[in-house]
LODOSE-120951 format. One line per field, with one value per residue: residue in one letter; z negated, y negated, x negated of N, C-alpha, C in turn. Coordinates in Angstrom, 3 decimals. Layout:
! LODOSE-120951
aa	(A  ...)
n.zz	(Z  ...)
n.yy	(Y  ...)
n.xx	(X  ...)
ca.zz	(Z  ...)
ca.yy	(Y  ...)
ca.xx	(X  ...)
c.zz	(Z  ...)
c.yy	(Y  ...)
c.xx	(X  ...)
This chain:
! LODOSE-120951
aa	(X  X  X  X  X  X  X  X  X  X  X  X  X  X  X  X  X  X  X  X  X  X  X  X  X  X  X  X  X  X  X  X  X  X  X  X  X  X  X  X  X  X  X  X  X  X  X  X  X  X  X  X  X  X  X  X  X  X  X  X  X  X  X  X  X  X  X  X  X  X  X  X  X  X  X  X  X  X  X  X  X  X  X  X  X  X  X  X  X  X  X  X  X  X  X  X  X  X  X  X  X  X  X  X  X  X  X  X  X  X  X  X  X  X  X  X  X  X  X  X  X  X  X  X  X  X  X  X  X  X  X  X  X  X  X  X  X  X  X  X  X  X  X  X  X  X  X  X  X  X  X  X  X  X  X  X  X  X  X  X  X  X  X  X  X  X  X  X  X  X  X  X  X  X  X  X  X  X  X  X  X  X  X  X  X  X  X  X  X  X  X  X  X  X  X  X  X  X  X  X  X  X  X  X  X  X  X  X  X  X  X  X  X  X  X  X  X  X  X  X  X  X  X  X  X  X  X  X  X  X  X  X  X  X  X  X  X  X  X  X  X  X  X  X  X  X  X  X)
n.zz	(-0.862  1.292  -0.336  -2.108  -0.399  0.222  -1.750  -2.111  -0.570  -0.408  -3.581  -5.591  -7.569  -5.349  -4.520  -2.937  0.202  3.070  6.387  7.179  8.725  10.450  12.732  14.071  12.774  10.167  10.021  7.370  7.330  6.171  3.673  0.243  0.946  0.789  2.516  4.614  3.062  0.664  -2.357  -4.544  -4.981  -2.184  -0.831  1.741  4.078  6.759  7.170  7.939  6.618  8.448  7.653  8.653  9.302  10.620  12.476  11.551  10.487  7.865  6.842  6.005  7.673  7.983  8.565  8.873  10.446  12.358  12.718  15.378  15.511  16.208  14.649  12.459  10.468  9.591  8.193  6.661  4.050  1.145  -0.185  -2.250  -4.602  -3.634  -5.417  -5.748  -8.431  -9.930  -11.724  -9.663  -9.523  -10.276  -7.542  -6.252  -6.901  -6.789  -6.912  -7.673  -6.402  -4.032  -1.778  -1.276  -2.928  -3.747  -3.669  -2.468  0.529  2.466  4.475  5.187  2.837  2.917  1.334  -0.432  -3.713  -5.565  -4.416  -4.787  -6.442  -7.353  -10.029  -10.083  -9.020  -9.570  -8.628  -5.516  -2.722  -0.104  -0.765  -1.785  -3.676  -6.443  -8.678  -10.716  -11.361  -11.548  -12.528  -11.050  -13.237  -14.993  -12.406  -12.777  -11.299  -10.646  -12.224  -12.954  -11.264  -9.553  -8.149  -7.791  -7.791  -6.173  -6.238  -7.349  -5.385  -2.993  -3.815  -3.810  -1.051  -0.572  -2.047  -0.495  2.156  1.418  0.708  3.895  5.195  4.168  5.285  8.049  8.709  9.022  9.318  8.458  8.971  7.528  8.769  8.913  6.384  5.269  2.990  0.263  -3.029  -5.993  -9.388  -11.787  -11.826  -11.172  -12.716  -13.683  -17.489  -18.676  -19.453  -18.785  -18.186  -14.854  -13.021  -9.609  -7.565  -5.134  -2.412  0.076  3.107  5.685  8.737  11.282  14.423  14.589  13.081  9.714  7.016  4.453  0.348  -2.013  -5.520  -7.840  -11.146  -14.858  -17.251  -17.783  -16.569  -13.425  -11.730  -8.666  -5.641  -2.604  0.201  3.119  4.082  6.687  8.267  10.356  12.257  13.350  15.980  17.793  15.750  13.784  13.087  14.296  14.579  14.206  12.573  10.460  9.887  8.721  6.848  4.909  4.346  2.521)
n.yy	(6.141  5.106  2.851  4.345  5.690  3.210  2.885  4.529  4.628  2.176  2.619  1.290  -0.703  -1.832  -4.213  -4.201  -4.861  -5.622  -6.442  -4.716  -1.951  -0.101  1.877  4.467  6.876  8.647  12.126  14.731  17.909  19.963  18.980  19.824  23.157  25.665  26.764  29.563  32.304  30.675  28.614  27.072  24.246  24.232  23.372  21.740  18.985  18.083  15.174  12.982  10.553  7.472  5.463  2.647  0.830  -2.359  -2.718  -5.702  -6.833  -7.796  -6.484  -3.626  -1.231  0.613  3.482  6.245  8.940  11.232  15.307  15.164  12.873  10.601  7.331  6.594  4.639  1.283  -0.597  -2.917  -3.550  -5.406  -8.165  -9.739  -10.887  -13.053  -14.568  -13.831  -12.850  -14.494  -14.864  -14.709  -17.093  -16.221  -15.236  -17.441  -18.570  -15.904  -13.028  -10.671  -7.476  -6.268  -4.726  -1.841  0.756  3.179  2.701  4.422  5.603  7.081  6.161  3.480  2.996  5.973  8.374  10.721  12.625  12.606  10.447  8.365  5.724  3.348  1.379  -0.023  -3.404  -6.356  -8.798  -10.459  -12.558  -15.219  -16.076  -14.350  -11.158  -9.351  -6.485  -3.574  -1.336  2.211  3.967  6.137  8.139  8.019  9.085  11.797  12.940  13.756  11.850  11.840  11.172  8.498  5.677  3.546  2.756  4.831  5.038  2.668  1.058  2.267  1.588  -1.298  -1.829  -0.416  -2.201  -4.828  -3.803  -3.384  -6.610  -7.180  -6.530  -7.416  -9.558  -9.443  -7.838  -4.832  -1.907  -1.647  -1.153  -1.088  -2.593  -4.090  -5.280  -8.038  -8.972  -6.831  -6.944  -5.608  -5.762  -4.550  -1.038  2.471  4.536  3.069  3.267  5.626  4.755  2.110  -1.102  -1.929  -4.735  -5.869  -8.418  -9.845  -12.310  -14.370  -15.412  -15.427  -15.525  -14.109  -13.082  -10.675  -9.483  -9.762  -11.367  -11.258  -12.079  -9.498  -8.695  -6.582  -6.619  -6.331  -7.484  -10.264  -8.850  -8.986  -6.414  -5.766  -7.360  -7.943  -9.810  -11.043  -9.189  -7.019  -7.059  -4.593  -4.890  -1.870  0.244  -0.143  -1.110  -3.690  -6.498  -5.262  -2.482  0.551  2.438  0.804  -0.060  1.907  2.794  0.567  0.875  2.974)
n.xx	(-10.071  -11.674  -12.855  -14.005  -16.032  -17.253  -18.801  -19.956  -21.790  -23.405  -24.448  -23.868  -20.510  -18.443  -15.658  -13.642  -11.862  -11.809  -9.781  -8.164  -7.114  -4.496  -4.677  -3.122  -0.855  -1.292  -0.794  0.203  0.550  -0.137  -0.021  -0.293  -0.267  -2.288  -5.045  -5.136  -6.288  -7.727  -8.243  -6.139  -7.356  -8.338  -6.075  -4.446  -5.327  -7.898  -9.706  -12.136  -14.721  -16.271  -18.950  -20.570  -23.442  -24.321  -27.248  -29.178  -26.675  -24.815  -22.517  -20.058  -19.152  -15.851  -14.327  -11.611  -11.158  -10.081  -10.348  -11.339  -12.581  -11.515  -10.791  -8.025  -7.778  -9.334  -11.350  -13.504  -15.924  -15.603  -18.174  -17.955  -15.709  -13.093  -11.539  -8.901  -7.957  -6.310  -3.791  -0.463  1.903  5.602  7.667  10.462  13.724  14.840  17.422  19.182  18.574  21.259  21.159  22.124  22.993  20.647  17.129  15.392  16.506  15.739  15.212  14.664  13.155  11.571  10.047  9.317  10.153  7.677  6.418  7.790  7.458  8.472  10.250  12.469  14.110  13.435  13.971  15.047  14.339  14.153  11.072  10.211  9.261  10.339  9.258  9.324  7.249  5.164  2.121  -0.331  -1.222  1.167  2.839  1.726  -0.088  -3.735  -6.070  -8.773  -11.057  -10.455  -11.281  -9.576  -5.910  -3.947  -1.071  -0.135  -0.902  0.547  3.264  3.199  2.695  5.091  7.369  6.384  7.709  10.346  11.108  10.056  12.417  14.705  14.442  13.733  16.023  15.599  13.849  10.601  6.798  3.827  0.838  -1.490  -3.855  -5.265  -6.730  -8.267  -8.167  -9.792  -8.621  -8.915  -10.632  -10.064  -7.426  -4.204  -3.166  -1.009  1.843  2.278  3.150  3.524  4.158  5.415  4.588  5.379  5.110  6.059  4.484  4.516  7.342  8.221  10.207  10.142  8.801  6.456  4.729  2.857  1.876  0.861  0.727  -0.207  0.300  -0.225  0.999  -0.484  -2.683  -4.388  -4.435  -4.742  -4.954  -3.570  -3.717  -2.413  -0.708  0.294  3.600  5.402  8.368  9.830  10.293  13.139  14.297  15.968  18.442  20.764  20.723  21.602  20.520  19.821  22.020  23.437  21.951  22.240  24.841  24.520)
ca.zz	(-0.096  1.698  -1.662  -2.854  0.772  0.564  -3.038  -1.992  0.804  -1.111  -4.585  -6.336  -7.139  -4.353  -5.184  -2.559  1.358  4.313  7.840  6.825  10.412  10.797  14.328  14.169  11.629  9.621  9.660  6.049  7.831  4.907  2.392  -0.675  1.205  0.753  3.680  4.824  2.297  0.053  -3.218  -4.418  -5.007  -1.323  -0.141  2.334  5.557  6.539  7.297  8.227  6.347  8.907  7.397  9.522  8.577  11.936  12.093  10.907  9.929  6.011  7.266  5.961  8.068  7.393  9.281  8.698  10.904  12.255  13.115  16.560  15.964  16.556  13.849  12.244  9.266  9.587  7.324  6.103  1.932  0.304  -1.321  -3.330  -4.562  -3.228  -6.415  -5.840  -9.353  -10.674  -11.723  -9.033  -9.967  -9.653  -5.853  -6.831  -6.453  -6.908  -7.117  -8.205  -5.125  -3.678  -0.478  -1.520  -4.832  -3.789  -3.126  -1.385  1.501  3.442  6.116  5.240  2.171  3.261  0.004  -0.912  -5.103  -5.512  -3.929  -5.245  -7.363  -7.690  -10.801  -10.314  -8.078  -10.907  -7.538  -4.030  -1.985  1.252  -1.180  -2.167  -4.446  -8.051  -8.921  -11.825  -10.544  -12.193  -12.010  -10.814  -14.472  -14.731  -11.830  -13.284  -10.267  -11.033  -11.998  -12.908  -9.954  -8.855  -8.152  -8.119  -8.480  -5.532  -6.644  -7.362  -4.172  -2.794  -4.929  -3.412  0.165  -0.546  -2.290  0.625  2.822  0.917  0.995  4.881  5.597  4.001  5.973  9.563  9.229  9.802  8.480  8.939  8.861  7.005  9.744  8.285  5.255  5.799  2.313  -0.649  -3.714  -6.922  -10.660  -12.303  -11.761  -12.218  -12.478  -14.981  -18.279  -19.251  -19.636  -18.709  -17.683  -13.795  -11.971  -8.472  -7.262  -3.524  -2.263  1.452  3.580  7.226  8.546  12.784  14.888  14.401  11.719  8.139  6.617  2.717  -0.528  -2.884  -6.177  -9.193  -12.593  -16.092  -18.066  -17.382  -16.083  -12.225  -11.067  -7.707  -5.227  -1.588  1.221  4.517  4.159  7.736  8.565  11.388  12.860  14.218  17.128  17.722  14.242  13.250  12.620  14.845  14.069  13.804  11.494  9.524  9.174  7.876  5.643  3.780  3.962  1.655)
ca.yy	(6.850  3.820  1.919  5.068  5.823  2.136  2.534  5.771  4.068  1.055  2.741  0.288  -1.240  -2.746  -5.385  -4.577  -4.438  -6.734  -6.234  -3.175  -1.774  1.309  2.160  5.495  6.995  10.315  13.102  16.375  19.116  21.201  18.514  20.554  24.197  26.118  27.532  30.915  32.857  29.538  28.569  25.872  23.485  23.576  22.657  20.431  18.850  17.464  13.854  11.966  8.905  7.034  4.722  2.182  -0.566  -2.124  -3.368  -7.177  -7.549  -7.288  -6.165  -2.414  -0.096  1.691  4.469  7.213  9.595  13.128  16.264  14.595  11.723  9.504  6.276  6.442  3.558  0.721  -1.584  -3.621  -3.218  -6.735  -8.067  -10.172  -11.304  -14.513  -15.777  -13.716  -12.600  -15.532  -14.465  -15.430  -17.370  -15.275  -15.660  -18.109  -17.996  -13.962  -12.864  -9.116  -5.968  -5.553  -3.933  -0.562  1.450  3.712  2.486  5.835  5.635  8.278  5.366  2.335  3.704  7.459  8.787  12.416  12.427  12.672  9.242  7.155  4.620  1.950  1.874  -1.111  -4.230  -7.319  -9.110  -10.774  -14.060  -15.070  -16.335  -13.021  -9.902  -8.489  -5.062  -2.669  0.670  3.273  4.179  7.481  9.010  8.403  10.368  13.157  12.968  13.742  10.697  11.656  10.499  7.658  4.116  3.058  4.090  4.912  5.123  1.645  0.484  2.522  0.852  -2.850  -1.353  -0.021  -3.287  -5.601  -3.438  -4.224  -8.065  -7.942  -5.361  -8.714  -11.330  -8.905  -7.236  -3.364  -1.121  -2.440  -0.574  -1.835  -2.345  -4.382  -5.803  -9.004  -8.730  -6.082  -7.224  -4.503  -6.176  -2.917  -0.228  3.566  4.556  2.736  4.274  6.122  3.835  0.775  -1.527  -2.810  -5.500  -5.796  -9.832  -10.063  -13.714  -14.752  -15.946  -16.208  -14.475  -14.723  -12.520  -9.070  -9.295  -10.587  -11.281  -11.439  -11.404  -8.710  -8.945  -5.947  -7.350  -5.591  -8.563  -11.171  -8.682  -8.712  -4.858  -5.999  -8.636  -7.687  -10.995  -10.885  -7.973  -7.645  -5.772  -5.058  -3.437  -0.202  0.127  -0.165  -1.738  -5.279  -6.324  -4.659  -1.340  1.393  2.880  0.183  -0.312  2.989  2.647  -0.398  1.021  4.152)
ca.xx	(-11.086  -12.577  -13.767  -15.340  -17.367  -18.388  -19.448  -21.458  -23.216  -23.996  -24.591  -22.486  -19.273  -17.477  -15.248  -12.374  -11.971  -10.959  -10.226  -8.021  -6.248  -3.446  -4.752  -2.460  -0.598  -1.962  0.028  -0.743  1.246  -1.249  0.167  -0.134  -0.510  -3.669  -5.328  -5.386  -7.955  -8.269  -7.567  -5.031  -8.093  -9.241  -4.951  -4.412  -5.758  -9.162  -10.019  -13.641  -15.170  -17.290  -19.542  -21.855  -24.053  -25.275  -28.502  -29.075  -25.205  -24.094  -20.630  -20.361  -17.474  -15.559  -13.257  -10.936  -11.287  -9.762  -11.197  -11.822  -13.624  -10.578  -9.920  -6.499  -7.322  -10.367  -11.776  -14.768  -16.095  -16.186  -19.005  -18.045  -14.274  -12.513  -10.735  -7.958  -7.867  -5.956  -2.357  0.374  3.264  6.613  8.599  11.308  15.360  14.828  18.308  19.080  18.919  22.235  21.493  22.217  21.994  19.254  15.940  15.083  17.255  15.590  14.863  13.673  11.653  11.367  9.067  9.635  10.106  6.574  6.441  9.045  6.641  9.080  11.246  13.256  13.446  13.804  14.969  14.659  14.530  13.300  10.457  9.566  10.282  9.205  9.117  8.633  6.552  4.422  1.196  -0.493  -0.900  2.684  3.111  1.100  -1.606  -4.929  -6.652  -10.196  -12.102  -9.569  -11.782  -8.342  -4.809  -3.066  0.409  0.100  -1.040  1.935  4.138  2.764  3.592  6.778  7.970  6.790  9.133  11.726  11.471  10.419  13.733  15.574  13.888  14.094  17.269  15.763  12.701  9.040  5.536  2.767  0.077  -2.741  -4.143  -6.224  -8.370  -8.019  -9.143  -9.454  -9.061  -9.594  -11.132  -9.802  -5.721  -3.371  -2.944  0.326  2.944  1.605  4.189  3.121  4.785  4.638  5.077  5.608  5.160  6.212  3.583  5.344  8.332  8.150  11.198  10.052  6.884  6.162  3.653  3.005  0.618  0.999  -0.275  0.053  -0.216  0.136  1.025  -1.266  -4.375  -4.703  -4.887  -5.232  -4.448  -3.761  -3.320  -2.547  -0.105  1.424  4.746  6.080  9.294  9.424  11.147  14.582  15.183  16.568  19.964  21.857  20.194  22.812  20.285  19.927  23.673  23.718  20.948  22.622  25.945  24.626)
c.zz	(0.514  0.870  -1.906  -1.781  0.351  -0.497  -2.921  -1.143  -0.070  -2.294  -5.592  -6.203  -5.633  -4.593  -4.708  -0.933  1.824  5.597  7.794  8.181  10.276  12.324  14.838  13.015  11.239  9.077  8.539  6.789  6.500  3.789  0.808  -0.692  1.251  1.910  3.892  3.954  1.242  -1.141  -3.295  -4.422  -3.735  -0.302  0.755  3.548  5.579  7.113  7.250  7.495  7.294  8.460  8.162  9.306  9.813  11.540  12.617  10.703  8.407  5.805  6.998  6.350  8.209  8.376  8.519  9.832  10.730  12.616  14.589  17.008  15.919  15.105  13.786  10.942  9.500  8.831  7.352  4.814  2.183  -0.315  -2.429  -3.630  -4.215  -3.908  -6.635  -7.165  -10.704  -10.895  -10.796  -9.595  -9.272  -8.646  -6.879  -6.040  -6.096  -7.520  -7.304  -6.510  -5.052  -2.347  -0.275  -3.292  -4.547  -3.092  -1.951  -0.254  2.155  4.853  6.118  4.254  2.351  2.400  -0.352  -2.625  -5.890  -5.550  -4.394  -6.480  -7.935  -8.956  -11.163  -9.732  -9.193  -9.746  -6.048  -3.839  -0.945  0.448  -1.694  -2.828  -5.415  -8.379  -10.041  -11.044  -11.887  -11.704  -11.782  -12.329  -14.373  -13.963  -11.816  -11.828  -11.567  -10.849  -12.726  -12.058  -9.319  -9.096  -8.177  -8.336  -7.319  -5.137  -6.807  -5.965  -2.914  -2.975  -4.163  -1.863  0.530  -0.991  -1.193  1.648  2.712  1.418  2.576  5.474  5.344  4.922  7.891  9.970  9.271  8.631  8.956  8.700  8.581  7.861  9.968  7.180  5.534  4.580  0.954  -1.654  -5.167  -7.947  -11.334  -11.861  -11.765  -12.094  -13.672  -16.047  -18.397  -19.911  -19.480  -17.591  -16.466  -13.175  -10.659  -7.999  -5.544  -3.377  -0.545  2.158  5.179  7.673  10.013  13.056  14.314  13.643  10.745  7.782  4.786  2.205  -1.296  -4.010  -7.755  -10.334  -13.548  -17.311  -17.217  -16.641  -14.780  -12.254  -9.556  -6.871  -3.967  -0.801  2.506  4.935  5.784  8.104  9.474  11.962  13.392  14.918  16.976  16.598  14.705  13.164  13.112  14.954  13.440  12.467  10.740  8.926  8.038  6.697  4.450  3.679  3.233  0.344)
c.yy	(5.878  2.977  3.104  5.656  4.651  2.018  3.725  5.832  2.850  1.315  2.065  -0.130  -2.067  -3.110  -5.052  -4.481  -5.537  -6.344  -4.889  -3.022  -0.615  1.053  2.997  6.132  8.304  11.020  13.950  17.188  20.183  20.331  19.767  22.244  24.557  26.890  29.066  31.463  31.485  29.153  27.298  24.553  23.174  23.326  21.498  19.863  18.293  16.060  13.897  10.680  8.580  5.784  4.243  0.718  -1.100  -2.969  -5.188  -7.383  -7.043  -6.857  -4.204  -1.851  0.384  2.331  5.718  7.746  11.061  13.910  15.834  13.319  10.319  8.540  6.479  5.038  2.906  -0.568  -2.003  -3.718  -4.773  -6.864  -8.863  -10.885  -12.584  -15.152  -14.881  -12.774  -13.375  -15.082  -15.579  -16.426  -16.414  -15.659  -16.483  -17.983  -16.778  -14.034  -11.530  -8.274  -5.919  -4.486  -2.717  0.049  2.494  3.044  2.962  6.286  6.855  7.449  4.319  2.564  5.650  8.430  9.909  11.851  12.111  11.248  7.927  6.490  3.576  2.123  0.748  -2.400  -5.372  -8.643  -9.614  -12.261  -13.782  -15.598  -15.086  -11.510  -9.560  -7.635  -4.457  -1.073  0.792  3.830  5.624  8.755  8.822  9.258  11.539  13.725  12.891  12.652  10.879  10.553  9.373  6.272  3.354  3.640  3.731  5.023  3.691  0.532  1.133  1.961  -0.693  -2.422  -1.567  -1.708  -4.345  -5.008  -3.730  -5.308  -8.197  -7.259  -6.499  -9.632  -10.887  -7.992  -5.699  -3.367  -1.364  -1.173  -1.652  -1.482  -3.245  -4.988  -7.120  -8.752  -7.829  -6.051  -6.433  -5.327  -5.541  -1.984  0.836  3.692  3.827  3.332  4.603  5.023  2.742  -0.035  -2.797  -3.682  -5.880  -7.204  -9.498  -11.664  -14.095  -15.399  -16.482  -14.738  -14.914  -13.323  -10.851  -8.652  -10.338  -10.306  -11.758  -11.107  -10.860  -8.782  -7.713  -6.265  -6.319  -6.463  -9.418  -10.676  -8.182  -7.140  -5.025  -6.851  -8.291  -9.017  -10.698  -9.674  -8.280  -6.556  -5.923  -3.777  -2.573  -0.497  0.614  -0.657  -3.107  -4.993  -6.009  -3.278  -0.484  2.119  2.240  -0.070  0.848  3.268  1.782  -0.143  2.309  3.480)
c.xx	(-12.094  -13.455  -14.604  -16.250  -18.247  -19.569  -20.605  -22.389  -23.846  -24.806  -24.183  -21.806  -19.215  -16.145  -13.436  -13.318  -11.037  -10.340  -9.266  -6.521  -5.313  -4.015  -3.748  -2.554  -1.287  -1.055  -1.050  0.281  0.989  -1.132  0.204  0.099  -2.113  -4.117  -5.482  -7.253  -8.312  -7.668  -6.903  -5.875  -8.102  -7.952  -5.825  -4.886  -7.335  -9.264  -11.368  -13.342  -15.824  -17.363  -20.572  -21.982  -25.007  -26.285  -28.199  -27.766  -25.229  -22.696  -21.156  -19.120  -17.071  -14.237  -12.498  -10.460  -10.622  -10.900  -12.240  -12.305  -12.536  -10.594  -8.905  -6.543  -9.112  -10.198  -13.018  -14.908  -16.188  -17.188  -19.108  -16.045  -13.772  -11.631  -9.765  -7.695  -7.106  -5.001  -1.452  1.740  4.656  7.340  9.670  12.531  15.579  16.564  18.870  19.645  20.214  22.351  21.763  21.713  20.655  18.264  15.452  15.778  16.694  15.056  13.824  12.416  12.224  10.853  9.923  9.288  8.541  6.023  7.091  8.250  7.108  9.691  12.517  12.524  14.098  14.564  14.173  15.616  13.906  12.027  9.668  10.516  9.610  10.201  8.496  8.064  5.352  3.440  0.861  -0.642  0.609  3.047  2.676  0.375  -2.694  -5.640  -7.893  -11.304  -12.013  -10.803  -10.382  -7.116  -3.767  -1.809  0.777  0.091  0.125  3.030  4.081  2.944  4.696  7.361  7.266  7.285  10.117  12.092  11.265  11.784  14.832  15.524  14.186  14.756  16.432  13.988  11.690  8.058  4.740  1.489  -1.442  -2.587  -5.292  -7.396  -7.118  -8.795  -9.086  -10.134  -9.610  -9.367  -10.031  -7.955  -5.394  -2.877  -1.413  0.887  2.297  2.802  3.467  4.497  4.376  5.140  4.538  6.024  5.309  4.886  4.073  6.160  8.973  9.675  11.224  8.677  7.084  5.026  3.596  1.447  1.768  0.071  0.589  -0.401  0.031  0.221  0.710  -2.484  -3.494  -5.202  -5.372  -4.420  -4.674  -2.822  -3.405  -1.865  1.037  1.968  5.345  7.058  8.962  10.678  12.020  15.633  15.497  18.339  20.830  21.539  20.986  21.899  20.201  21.287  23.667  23.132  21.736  23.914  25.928  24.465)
């Protein structure tokens, strides 16, 4: 939503996004219900873009907005990419998922079926984590309109949860993005085999921080740095829910 405001204020591509904030989270209550009198097209809840370009800056920004004006997600468009298109090398001493057989715990990753993007964790270190996930055609979303493919960028979320849930004992929130950089364009075709490389960056008492980078082979899909996670309250390792989590 944010790439394609910036791209409709600008009139062309934009490259990717920086500066990217969770102020407060966004509840769909009208996830996939149609409104009174409305057809199945016009489901769902409403949200604000605010776009503003202040005078003499080249900084274009960007909001997500409720009904009431409030910010729940802020960013800045890129204008041009910072390299990060190079392929990463894979986290090293990756050692295969034991912390539970389901992914989907219900806690630490929470994702209704719909959601579940991952399809296998190839393994984990305090160095990182790589991941097989599936893109939004796979999940049989509508990908006409997509500037990118949100299932994938889900997918690069969810798997740095994982690795910081290793590194800080309990379940994290993803609560900024420092820069977001888009290789291609558009959703990933049907069957297209993504990998998701998670690389450590720093790993303080109760926050992590990481790059994320989705590949499809050798081609860069996108390259997100500065990924920072941070507990939710009342977690870490003595976290009765977390016990419970890793003892399902």
């Amino acid at each position: 939503l944010l790439l394609r405001a910036a791209e409709d204020a600008t009139g062309g591509p934009v490259p990717g996004l920086r500066g990217v904030k969770v102020l407060r989270g966004v509840q769909l209550p009208n996830y996939g219900k149609p409104s009174a009198g409305a057809t199945a097209s016009a489901a769902g809840d409403t949200l604000r873009l605010r776009v503003t370009q202040r005078e003499g800056a080249d900084t274009l920004e960007l909001e997500l907005c409720d009904l009431a004006g409030r910010p729940h997600y802020r960013a800045q468009a890129l204008r041009a990419v910072n390299g990060g298109m190079t392929p990463v090398a894979a986290p090293g001493d990756l050692t295969p998922w034991t912390t539970r057989d389901a992914l989907y715990d219900g806690h630490v990753l929470f994702h209704g079926p719909r959601f579940q993007v991952l399809r296998q964790i190839t393994g984990v270190s305090a160095a990182g984590l790589q991941a097989r996930a599936e893109g939004a055609t796979d999940r049989g979303w509508p990908v006409d309109a997509l500037r990118s493919d949100p299932a994938l960028f889900d997918a690069a979320m969810q798997a740095a949860v994982l690795w910081a849930e290793q590194q800080l004992g309990g379940a994290t929130l993803p609560m900024a993005v420092g820069a977001l950089e888009l290789g291609v364009p558009g959703a990933t075709p049907a069957g297209a085999a993504v990998d998701v490389f998670v690389r450590a960056d720093k790993v303080a008492s109760s926050s992590a921080t990481c790059t994320v980078q989705l590949r499809a082979g050798d081609v860069v899909l996108a390259h997100l740095s500065g990924v920072e996670l941070v507990l939710r309250p009342g977690e870490g390792v003595s976290s009765p829910a977390h016990a419970a989590s890793v003892a399902s």
